[in-house]
TIDO-212986 format. One record per residue (C-alpha): x, y negated, z. Coordinates in pm, whole numbers, padded with zeros to 5 digits, always signed. Example, Ala and Ser with C-alpha at 12.3 -4.5 7.8 and 13.67 -1.06 7.14 Angstrom:
+01230+00450+00780
+01367+00106+00714
END
This chain:
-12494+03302+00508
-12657+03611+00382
-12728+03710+00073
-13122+03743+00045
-13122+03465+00303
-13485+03409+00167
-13646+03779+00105
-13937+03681+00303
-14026+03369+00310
-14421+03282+00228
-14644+03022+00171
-14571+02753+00411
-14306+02920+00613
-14073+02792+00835
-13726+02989+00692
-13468+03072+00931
-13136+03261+00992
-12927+03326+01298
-12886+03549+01555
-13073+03602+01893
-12753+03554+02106
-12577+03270+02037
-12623+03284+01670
-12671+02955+01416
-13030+02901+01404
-13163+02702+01067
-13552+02653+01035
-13800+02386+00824
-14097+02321+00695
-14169+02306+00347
-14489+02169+00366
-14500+01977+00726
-14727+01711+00778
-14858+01683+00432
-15149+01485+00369
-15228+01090+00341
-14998+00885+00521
-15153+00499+00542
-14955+00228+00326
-14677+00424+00263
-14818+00728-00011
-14929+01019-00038
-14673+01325+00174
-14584+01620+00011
-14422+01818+00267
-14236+01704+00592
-13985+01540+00308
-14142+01399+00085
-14318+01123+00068
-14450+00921-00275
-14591+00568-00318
-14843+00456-00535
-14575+00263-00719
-14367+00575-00766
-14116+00464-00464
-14006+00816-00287
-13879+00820+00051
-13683+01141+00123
-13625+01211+00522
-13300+01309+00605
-13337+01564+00895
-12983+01588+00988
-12803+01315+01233
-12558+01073+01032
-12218+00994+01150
-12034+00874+00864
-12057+01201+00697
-12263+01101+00442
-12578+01348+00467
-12845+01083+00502
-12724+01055+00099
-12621+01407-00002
-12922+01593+00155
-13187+01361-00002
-12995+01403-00368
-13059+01759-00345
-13471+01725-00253
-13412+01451-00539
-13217+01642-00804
-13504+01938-00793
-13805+01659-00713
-13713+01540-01064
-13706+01131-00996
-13439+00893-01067
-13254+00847-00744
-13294+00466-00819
-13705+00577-00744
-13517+00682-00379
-13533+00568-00036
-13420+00773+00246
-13492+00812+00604
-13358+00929+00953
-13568+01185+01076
-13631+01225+01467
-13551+01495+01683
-13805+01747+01572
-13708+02104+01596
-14067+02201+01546
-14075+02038+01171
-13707+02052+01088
-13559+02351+01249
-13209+02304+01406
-13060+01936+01318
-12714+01856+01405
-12426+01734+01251
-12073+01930+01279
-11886+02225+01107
-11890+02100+00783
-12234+02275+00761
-12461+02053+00636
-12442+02120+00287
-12417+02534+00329
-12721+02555+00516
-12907+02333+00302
-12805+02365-00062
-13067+02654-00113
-13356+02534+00143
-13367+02152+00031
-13372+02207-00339
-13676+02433-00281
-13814+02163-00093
-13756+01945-00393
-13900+02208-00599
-14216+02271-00424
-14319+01908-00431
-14255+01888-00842
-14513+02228-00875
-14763+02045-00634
-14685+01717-00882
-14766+01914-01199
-15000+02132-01052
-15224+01802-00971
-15186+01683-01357
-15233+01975-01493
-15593+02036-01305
-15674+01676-01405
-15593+01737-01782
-15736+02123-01786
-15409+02297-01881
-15198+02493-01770
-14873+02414-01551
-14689+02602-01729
-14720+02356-02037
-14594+02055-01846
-14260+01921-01815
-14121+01646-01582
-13847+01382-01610
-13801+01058-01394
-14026+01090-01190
-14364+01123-01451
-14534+01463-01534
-14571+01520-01910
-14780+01737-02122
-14601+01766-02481
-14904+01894-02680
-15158+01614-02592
-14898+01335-02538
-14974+01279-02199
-14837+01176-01879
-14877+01043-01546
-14657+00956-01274
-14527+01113-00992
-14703+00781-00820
-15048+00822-00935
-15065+01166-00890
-14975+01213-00530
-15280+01170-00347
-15413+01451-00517
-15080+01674-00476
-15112+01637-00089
-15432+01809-00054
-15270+02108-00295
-15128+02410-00136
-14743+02467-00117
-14657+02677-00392
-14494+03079-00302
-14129+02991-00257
-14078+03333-00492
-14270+03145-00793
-14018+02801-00794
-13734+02809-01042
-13476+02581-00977
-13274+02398-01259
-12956+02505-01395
-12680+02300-01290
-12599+02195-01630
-12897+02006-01616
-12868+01790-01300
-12911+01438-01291
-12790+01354-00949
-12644+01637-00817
-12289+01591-00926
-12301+01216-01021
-12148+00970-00713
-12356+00785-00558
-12239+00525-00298
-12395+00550+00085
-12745+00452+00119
-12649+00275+00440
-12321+00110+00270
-12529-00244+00192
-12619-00261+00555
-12286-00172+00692
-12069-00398+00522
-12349-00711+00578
-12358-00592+00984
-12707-00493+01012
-12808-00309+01299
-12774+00042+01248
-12616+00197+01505
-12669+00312+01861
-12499-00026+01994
-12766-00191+01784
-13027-00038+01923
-13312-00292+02104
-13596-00230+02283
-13833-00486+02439
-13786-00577+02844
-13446-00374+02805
-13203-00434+03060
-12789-00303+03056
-12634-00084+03246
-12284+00049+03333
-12212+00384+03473
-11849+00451+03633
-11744+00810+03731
-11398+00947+03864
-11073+00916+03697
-11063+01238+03859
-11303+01468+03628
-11558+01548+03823
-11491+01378+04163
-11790+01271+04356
-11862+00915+04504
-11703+00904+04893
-11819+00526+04909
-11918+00194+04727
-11971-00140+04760
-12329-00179+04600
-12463-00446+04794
-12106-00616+04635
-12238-00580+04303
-12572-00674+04381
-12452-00995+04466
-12350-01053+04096
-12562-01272+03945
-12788-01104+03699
-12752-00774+03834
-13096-00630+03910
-12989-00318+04082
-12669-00065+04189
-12713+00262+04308
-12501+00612+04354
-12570+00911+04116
-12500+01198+04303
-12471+01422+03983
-12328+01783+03941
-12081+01956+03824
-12062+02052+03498
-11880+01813+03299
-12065+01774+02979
-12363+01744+03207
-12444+01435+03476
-12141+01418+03683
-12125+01192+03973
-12100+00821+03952
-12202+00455+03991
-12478+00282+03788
-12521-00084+03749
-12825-00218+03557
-12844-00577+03494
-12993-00840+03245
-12684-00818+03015
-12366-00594+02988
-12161-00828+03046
-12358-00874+03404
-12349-00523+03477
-11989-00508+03436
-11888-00791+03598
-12086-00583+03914
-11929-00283+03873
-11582-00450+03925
-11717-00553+04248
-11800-00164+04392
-11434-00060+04547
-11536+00269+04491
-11361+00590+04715
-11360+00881+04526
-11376+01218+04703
-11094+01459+04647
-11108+01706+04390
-10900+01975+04297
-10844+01857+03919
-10635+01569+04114
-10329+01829+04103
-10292+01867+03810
-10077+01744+03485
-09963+01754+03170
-09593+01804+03340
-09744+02104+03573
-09910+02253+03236
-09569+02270+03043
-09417+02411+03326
-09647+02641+03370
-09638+02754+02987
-09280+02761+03020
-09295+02957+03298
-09554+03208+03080
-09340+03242+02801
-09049+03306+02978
-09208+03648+03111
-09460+03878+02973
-09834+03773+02856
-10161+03815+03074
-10288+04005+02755
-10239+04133+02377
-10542+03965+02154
-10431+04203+01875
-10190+04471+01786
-10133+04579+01445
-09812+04816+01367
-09513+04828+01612
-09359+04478+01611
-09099+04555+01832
-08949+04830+01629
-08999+04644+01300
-08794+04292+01448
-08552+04556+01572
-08546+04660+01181
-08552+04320+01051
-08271+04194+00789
-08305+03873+01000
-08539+03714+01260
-08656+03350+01352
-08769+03219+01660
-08966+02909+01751
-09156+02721+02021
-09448+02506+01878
-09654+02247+02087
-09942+02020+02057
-10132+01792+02351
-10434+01630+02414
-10576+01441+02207
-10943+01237+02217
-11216+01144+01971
-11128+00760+01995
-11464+00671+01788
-11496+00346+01725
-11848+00282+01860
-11787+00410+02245
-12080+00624+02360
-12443+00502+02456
-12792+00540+02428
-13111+00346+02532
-13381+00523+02774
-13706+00442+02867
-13889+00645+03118
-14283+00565+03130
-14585+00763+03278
-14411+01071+03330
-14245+01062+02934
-13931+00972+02853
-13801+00776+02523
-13463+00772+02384
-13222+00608+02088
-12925+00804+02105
-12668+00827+01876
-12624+01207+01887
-12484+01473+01709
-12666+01770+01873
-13019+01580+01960
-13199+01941+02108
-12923+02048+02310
-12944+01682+02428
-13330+01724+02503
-13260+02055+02702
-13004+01882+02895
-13206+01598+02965
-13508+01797+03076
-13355+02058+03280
-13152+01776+03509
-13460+01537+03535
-13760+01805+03591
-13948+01672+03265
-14098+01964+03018
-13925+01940+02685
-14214+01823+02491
-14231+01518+02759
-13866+01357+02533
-13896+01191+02237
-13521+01121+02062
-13483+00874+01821
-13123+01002+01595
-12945+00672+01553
-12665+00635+01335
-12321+00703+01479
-12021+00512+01474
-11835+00803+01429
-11830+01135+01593
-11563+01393+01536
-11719+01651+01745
-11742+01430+02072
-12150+01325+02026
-12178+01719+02017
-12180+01691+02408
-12492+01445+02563
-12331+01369+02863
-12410+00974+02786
-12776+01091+02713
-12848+01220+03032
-12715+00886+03215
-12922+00677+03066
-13234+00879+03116
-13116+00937+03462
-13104+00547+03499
-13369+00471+03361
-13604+00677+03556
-13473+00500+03868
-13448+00118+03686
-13781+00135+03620
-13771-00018+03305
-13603+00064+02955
-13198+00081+02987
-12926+00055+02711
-12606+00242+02835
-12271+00094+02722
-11982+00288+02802
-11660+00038+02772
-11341+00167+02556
-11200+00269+02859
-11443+00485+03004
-11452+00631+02636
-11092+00736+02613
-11101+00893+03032
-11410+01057+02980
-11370+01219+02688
-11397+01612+02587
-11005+01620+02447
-10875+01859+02147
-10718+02108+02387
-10294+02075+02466
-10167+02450+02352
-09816+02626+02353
-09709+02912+02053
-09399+03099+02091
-09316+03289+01786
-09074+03558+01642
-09109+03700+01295
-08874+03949+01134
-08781+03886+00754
-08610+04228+00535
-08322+04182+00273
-08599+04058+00019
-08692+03758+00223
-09066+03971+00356
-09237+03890+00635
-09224+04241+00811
-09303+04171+01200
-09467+03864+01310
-09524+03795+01664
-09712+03502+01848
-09749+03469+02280
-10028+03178+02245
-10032+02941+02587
-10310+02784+02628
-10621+02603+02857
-10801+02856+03048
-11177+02772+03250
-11298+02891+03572
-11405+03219+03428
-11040+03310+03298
-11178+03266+02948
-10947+03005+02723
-11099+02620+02746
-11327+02490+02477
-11224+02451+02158
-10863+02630+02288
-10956+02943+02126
-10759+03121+01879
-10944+03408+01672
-10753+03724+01661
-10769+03731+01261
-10605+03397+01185
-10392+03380+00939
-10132+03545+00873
-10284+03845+01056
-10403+04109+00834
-10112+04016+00612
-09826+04094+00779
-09772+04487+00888
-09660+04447+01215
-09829+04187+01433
-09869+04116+01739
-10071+03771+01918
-10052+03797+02301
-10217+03550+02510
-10182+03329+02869
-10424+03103+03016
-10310+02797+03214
-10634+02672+03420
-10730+02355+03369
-11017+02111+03480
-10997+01894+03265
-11301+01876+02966
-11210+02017+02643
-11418+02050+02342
-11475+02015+01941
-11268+01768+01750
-11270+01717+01395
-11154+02081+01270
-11189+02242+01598
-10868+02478+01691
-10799+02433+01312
-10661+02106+01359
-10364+02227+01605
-10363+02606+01475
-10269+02507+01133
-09981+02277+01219
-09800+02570+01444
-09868+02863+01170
-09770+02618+00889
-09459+02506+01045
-09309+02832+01113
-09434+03037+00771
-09214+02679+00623
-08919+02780+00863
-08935+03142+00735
-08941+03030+00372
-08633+02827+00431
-08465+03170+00639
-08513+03367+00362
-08408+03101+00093
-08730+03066-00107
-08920+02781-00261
-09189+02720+00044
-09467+02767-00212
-09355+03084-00364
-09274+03249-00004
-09672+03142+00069
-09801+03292-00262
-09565+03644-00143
-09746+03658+00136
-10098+03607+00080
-10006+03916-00204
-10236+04076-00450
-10523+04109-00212
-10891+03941-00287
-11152+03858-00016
-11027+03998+00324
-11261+04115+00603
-11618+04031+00606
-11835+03700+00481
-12009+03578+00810
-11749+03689+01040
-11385+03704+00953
-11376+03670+00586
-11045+03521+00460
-11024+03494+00033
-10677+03551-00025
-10709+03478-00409
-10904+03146-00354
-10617+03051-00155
-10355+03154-00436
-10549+02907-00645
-10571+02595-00480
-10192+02641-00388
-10097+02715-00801
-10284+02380-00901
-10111+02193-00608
-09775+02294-00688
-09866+02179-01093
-10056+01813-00988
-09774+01695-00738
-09505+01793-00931
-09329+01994-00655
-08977+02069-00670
-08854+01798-00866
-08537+01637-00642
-08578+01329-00460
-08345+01075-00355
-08206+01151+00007
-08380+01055+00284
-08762+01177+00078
-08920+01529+00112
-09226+01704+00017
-09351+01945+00212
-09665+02212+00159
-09959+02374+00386
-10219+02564+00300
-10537+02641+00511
-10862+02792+00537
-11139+02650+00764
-11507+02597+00784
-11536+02766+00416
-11307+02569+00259
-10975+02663+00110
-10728+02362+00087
-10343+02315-00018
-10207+01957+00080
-09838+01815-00029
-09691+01539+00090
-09416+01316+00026
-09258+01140+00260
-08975+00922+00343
-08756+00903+00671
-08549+00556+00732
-08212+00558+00946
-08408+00404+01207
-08604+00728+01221
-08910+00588+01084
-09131+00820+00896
-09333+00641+00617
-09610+00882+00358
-09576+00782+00044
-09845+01045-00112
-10073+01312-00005
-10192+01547-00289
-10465+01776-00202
-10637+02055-00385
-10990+02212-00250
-11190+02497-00343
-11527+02404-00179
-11710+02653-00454
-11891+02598-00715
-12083+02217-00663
-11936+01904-00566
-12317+01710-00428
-12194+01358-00394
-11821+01356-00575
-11799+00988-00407
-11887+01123-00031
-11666+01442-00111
-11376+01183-00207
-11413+00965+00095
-11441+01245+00311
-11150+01438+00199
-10954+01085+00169
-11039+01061+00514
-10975+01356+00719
-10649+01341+00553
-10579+00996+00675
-10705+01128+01066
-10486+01417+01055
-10162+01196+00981
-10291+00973+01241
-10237+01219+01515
-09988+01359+01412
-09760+00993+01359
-09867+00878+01723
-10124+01017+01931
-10155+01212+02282
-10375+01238+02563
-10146+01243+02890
-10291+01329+03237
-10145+01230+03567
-10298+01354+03884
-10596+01487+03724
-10683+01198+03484
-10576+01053+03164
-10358+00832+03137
-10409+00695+02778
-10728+00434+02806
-10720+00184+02500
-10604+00178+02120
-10301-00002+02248
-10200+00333+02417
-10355+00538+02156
-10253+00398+01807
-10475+00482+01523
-10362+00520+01142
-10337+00114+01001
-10427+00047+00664
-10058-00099+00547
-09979+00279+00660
-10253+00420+00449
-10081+00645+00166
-10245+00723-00153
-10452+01048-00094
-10496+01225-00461
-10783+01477-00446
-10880+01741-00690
-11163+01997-00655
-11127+02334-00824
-11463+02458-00861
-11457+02825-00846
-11793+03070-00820
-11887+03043-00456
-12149+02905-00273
-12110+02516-00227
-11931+02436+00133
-11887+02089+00376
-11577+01860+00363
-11631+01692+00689
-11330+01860+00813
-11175+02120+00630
-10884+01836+00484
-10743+01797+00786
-10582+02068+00931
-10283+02146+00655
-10198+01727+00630
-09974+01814+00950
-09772+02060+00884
-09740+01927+00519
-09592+01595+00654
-09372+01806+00911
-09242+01987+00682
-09195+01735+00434
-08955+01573+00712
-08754+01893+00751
-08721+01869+00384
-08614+01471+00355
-08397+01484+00731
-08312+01890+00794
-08460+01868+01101
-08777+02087+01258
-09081+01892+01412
-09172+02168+01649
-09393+01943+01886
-09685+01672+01830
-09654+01397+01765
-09364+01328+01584
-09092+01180+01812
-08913+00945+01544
-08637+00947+01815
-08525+01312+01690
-08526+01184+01324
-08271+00922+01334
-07946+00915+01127
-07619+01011+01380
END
């Protein structure tokens, strides 16, 4: 984000920042809907809103998936509001681009886009607060102060609350975003201090929150089967079959399109429960048209990537130096083949959402990550103008990048419209884990030259991965051509090969990060151990003596930020004390989405092969303010805990153009009795505050691999971890 992000911004302005083409787009409101607002107080802005009792509800305009915004963005409107959060109650905002700008939830972004915009929002309503008392007492603003929510003037001993006074506030003008000072840190209140989830007491007591919850008067079910196949269309079915179900009120055949995050083809059934509905669908004996996805395979893509990086690349992504003279050169060099599959979102509430189409307008309760994109879809494959779609944000039951993509959205509007009558959408586990949009399978194949002092001189990387239909590399399958350690080593070289695929790819937790960092992790460990250096030291060689690399908003990389986390790492898990045979530790550093993060973790390896993690310690520079330390905890606890999880078990097969994998029994997640400790430290450093959604993640992997080469002496070069490999001869 750029500096002077808020030059000129007025009166009343909706802010914003992004780029014309393609760019991140952030807009809001500071004042809104102001004005009276019935029962519920007096509204300051689209934000704020204050009882006569002093109660403040704070809107929360960004979609909550476990994340833990619909707390951390109201704290900062809070901190610079100047109540006591105990004053607070939050609330899920709707779809409304046209009040809050852009809302979605992914990229760890919440809290960079926001830290600036929502305190001013805070801050404007606390001028409009004092500038109401101080008209009412005939002073100046200047000589009140505020605390807990009551406006105070020192030199006539009086006060109001925030309560009484906001009628009057509301009919005030916002105040010039250039005249609000916003308090210094070292004053905050609840900025800083952990504060559970606002939506914890309703969780853990099973109130309906999320989309599954969701209930709408004269709603009926429905079911929705498409093609193993991805994207096959409907040859035949059965629907007078399912009819005949009892309860089932109607089955019909949605001929669909072609793009896959969009409707695809498939087979509603709408009934008076879901249990109905699915009972009918077992009764269609669909015949699925061929498609050309049906060839393909896992096996056919690692022969195929084999194949690649036996022979030369399609093309070179970037070329620094002459590699092939400086390996020629090189005191020694190290090969290595690094792999990674598919692997899916496996949230535990499976995708749905609840439609109602009426008079030409259509209503929906999604539980969305992206809820515009979601509108646009919806609009453009019904016929129905934007502004005709109303979206409800429900609360997710997780996310991970795969409620980024609507594709469940548009099904239920689509059968809804032809129900005739409001529709909940249940997709079953199954359809969850065969219809997902999978973390991308890729292929590295790396040499890197090392000179008589153990340097990394020539580094060289042919990267196999998913290609689409325009010869461009899959969703999320992208590698950028300044990852790490480009820019740091003299001569290198990454060359690239597409494999085409058709089967849906797209974000998951950490996107690209999550696999990237395992294969560039894994082999910088491989070359510390070729060269006969402590892994940590051979890290801190390479990043150097250089500062912030390339250029903030594009391809920065902060070379000394990442010195520091891996310092304090090395100091709190007590690395390189010796450990009883069979136990390792192992080290990765990473950057991603802003954050700069050094993970080590112990580990143990039994006879059997069995790999158990004992600890994870993790160090994070996320800048210079931790919001919610209790959200920033849980969340760096648990992308931790999701990155050992794939790497310990899981994989997305496909066979004849589907997946293989359908249920948890397939797909094993992380269990708690296999739940190490996870010990987190933040070193706050001067830089603008980032998200923690995901940036954990990506080094737990190699960490733990490497932690196994140093407990067994043997290299996990492939995902996930075959404990076959690992047992004692």
């Amino acid at each position: 984000m750029a500096d002077g992000f808020l030059e000129n911004a007025s009166r009343r302005d909706v802010l914003r920042t992004g780029a014309a083409a393609g760019g991140l787009m952030l807009s809001f409101s500071l004042a809104g809907k102001a004005g009276a607002d019935g029962q519920a107080g007096a509204k300051l802005n689209a934000y704020v809103t204050i009882a006569p009792d002093g109660i403040v509800t704070i809107v929360s305009k960004n979609p909550e998936i476990g994340q833990g915004v619909k707390t951390s963005l109201p704290m900062m409107i809070a901190e610079e509001l100047d109540v006591d959060w105990a004053q607070v109650r939050t609330q899920q905002a709707d779809g409304d681009p046209a009040t809050y700008g852009r809302q979605f939830a992914g990229g760890s972004a919440a809290t960079p886009l926001h830290w600036d915009q929502l305190r001013q929002v805070g801050a404007a309503g606390r001028a409009m607060l004092v500038a109401a008392a101080a008209q009412g007492w005939g002073v100046e603003p200047a000589t009140c102060t505020t605390a807990s929510g009551v406006v105070f003037h020192k030199a006539s001993g009086r006060k109001a609350s925030y309560g009484s006074l906001a009628a009057k506030a509301a009919t005030l003008p916002a105040p010039d975003l250039k005249s609000l000072t916003l308090k210094d840190p070292k004053t905050y209140r609840i900025i800083g201090t952990p504060h559970a989830q606002v939506d914890t007491p309703a969780i853990v007591t099973g109130k309906p929150l999320f989309g599954i919850d969701v209930h709408v008067p004269g709603m009926l079910y429905a079911t929705f089967e498409k093609a193993p196949v991805f994207g096959a269309g409907v040859a035949s079915a059965d629907l007078a079959a399912a009819q005949g179900v009892k309860g089932v009120r109607k089955a019909f055949v949605v001929k669909g399109g072609a793009e896959l995050d969009g409707l695809l083809p498939g087979v509603a059934v709408v009934a008076d429960s879901w249990w109905q509905a699915r009972k009918g669908r077992e009764k269609l004996n669909i015949q699925w048209a061929d498609h050309p996805t049906g060839k393909q395979s896992t096996e056919a893509y690692e022969a195929a990537a084999a194949a690649f990086a036996a022979g030369a690349p399609q093309r070179t992504e970037r070329q620094d130096g002459d590699v092939e003279a400086a390996l020629k050169a090189a005191a020694k060099t190290v090969s290595a083949s690094y792999a990674y599959p598919f692997i899916a979102h496996a949230s535990l509430e499976p995708q749905n959402c609840t439609a109602q189409f009426k008079d030409g307008k259509l209503e929906i309760w999604a539980p969305t990550q992206n809820p515009e994109p979601g509108r646009q879809l919806v609009a453009k494959t019904l016929g129905i103008a934007p502004e005709n779609i109303a979206i409800h944000m429900i609360r997710c039951g997780g996310g991970f990048g795969r409620r980024l993509s609507n594709d469940y959205m548009v099904e239920a509007a689509w059968i809804a419209r032809e129900a005739g009558a409001p529709v909940k959408l249940l997709w079953t586990r199954e359809d969850d884990f065969r219809h997902d949009f999978y973390r991308p399978a890729g292929w590295h194949n790396f040499t890197a030259g090392l000179d008589a002092a153990g340097n990394v001189t020539a580094w060289r990387n042919h990267f196999v991965t998913l290609g689409d239909a325009t010869g461009q590399p899959a969703r999320s399958a992208r590698m950028a051509a300044w990852e790490f350690p480009a820019r740091f080593v003299p001569n290198y070289r990454y060359d690239l090969s597409l494999v085409p695929s058709g089967v849906p790819t797209g974000p998951l937790r950490a996107p690209g990060s999550n696999a990237l960092a395992f294969v560039m992790q894994s082999f910088i460990d491989e070359l510390a151990h070729a060269a006969g250096q402590d892994p940590i030291d051979f890290q801190l060689k390479l990043l150097g003596d250089q500062g912030l690399v390339g250029t903030l908003g594009k391809d920065a990389y902060d070379a000394g930020r990442m010195r520091g986390v891996l310092k304090r790492v090395r100091e709190t898990s007590g690395w390189g004390k010796t450990l009883p045979k069979g136990q390792g530790m192992g080290v990765a550093c990473y950057f991603s989405h802003l954050g700069y993060f050094a993970e080590v973790v112990a580990a143990s390896v039994a006879a059997d092969g069995s790999v158990k993690v004992d600890k994870v310690w993790v160090v994070a520079d996320v800048g210079r303010q931790i919001v919610n330390p209790s959200g920033a905890m849980n969340q760096v606890q648990g992308a931790v805990l999701d990155g050992l999880s794939a790497a310990l078990g899981q994989a997305v097969t496909i066979e004849a153009g589907r997946a293989v994998q359908s249920n948890f029994d397939s797909y094993p997640l992380l269990r708690m009795a296999d739940a190490p400790p996870v010990a987190v430290e933040f070193l706050i450093t001067d830089h603008p505050p980032t998200g923690l959604g995901e940036p954990a993640l990506p080094p737990v992997l190699p960490a733990l691999t490497n932690a196994i080469f140093a407990a067994t002496g043997k290299r996990i070069r492939r995902l996930p971890i075959d404990t076959g490999l690992l047992k004692s001869a």
